[in-house]
C-alpha positions in Angstrom: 0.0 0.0 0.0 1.2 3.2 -1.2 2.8 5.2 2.2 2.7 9.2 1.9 5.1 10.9 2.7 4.6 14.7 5.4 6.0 16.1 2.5 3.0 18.4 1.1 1.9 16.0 -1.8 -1.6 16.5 -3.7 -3.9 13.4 -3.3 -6.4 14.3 -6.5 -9.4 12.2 -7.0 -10.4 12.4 -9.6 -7.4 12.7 -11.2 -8.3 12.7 -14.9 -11.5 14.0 -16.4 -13.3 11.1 -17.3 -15.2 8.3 -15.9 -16.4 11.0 -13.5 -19.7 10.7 -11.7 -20.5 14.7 -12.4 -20.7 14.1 -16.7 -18.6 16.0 -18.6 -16.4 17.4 -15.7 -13.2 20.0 -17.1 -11.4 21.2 -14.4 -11.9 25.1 -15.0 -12.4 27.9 -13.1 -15.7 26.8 -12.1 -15.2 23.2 -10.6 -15.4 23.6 -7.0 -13.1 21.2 -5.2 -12.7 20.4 -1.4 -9.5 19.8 0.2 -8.4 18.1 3.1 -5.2 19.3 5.0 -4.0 17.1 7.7 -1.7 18.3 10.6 -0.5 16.4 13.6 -2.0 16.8 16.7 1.0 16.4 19.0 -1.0 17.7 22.3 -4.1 18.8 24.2 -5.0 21.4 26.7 -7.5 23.0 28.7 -5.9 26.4 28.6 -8.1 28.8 27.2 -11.5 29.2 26.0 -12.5 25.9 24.0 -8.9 24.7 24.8 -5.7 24.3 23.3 -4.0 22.2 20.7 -0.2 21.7 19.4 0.0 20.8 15.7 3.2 19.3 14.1 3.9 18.5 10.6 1.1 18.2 7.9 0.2 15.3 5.6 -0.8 15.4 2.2 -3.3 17.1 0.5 -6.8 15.2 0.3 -8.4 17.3 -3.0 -11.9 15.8 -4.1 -14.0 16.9 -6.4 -16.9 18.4 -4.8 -20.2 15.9 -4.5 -23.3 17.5 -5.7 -24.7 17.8 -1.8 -22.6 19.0 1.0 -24.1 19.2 4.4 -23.3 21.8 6.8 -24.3 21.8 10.3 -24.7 24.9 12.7 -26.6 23.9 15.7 -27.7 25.6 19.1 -29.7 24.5 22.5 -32.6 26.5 24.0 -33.9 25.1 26.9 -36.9 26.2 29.0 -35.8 28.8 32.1 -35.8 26.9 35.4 -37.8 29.7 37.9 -39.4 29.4 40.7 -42.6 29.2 39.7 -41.6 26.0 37.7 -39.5 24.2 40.5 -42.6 25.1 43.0 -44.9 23.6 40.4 -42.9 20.4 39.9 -42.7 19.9 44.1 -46.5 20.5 44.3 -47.2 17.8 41.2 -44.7 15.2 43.4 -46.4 15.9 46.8 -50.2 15.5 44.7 -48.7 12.4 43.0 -47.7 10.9 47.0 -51.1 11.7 48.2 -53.1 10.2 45.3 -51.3 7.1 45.7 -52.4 7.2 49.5 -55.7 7.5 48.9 -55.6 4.6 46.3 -53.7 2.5 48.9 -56.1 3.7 51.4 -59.8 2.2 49.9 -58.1 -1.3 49.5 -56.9 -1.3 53.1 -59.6 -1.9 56.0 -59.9 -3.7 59.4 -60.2 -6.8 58.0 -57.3 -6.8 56.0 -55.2 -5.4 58.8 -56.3 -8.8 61.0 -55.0 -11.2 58.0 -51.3 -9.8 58.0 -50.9 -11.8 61.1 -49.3 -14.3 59.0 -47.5 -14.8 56.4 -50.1 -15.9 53.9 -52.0 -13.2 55.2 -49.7 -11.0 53.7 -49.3 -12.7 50.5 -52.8 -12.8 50.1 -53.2 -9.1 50.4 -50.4 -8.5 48.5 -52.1 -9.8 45.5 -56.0 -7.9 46.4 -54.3 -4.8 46.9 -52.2 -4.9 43.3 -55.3 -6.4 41.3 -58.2 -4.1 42.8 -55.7 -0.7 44.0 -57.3 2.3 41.7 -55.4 4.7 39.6 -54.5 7.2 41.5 -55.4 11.0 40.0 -52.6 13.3 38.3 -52.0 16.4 39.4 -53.1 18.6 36.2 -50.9 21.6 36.0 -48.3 23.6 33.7 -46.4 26.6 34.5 -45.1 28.1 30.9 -41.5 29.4 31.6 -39.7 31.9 28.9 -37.0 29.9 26.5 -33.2 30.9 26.6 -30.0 30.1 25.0 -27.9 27.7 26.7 -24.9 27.2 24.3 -23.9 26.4 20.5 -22.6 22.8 19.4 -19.5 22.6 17.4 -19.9 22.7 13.5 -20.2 19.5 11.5 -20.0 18.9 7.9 -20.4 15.3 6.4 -19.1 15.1 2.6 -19.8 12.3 0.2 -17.7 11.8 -2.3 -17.6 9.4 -5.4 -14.5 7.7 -6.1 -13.8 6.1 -9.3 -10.9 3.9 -10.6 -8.5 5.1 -13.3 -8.0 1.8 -14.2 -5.1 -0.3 -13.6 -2.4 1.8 -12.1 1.5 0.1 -12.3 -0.4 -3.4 -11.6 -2.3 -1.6 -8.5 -5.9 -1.4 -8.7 -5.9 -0.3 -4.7 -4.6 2.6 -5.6 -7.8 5.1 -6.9 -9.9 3.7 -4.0 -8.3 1.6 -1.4 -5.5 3.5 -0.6 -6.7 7.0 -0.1 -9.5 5.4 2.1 -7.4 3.3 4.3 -4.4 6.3 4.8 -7.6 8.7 5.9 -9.0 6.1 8.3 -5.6 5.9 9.4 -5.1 9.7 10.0 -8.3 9.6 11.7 -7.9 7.3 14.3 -5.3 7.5 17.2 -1.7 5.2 17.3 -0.4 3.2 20.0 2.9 4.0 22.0 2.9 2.0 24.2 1.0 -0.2 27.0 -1.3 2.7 27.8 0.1 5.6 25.4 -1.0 6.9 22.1 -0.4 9.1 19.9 -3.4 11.3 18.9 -5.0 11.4 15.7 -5.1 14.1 12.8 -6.9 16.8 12.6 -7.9 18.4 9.0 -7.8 21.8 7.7 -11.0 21.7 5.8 -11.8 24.4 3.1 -13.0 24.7 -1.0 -11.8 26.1 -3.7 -11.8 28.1 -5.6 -14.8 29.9 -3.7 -13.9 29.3 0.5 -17.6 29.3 1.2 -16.6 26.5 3.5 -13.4 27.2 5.8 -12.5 25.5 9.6 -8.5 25.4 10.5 -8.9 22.8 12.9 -11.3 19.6 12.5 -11.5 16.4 13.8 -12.3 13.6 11.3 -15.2 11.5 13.7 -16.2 9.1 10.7 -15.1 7.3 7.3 -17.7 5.3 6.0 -16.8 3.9 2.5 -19.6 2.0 0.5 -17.3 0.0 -2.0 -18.7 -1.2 -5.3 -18.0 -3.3 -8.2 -16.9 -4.2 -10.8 -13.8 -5.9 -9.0 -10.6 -5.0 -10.7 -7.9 -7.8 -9.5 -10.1 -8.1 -6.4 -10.7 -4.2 -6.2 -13.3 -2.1 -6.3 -13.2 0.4 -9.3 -16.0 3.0 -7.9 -16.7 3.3 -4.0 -19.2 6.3 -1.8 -17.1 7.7 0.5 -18.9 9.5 3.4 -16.9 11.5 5.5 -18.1 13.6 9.1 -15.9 16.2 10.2 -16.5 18.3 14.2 -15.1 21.8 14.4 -12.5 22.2 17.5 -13.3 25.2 17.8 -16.5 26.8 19.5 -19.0 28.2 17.8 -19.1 32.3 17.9 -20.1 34.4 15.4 -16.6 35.6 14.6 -16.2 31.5 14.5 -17.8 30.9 10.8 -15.9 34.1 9.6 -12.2 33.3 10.8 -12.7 29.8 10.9 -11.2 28.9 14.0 -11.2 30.6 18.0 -9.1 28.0 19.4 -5.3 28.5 20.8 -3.0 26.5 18.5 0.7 26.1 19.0 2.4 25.3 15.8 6.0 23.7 16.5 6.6 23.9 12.7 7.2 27.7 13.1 9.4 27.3 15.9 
């Protein structure tokens, strides 16, 4: 399997301009591609708001032509104030529930009943009159209406899916087109041992298009590659293949977030 070298090198699929799931594709000035920029994540912090990260050396250049969707996520959580009135409420609903229950328990108990617990099957036998005859007991119908506020902003997410395709047979190796670049991203992706107990972290992706940057986040983490290979089988290979890909900002989400592209504090040790 091909290794890449940190050197900087372009990984372009598609890399000619045929067999191309978008028909007739010419790479002009108006073919929108994505790229994906790995860097080493050498270390983690709390330092800072939404942390801090050291990056290292970079990987190679991921460029895909851009699918027809892409899905961008900016999500945020409102939740329901918690006043008084709505914790007084919720203790007055318990306390009505406790006393309904009571009074249910209350019908099904008499004298009678009090004289048979003296034994054992006494109390077996009421056991079982009480559950099969105890009535419902009546909710407390009430609802205090309590103004919604902000709470906080999730992280961004984008999920990609991109279409690769096989050049064809490639110096005797198929895996090339398709196998390759999906394995070395699952690899950058996921974390490396060092040890009995240590690892060293995973990549994270600098994530933007061109040539329009409508889409633009220095510092992602890759959280999912989900190929969907498919024939026909070259050599045992698969010449096309769906490649979904998830990406989560590090970086919290402000306003100034979406226009910068990352609020995060980053040490790079390649400008040292």
């Amino acid at each position: 399997m091909t290794k890449f070298a940190f050197t900087g090198t372009e990984v372009k699929r598609p890399i000619g301009n045929k067999n191309i799931p978008h028909g007739n594709f010419k790479e002009n000035k108006g073919t929108l591609w994505v790229y994906l920029k790995p860097r080493k994540l050498e270390g983690q912090g709390t330092a800072g708001r939404g942390g801090s990260i050291s990056v290292g050396g970079a990987g190679p250049t991921f460029k895909f032509l851009a699918p027809l969707d892409i899905q961008e996520t900016v999500s945020h959580t409102w939740e329901p104030y918690e006043s008084v009135q709505s914790r007084l409420a919720e203790k007055v609903r318990s306390v009505g529930k406790t006393v309904g229950e009571i009074e249910a328990l209350g019908k099904s108990f008499s004298f009678d009943t009090a004289k048979s617990l003296a034994s054992s099957e006494g109390v077996n036998d009421f056991m079982r009159k009480t559950i099969a005859n105890l009535e419902g007991a009546a909710i407390p119908k009430m609802k205090v209406d309590t103004p919604l506020v902000y709470e906080s902003s999730n992280r961004r997410n984008w999920i990609f899916n991109f279409n690769l395709v096989s050049e064809g047979i490639v110096k005797d190796s198929p895996s090339v087109d398709i196998i390759d670049v999906v394995q070395d991203l699952m690899k950058y992706s996921s974390p490396e041992s060092a040890g009995s107990i240590s690892i060293n972290l995973p990549y994270i992706f600098d994530l933007s298009t061109s040539p329009a940057s409508f889409i633009k986040a220095s510092y992602t983490a890759l959280t999912a590659v989900q190929p969907s290979y498919k024939g026909p089988y070259i050599k045992g290979y698969p010449s096309m293949c769906d490649l979904q890909l998830s990406f989560t900002d590090l970086s919290p989400l402000f306003r100034r977030t979406i226009e910068t592209g990352s609020l995060i504090n980053v040490k790079d040790n390649t400008k040292l």
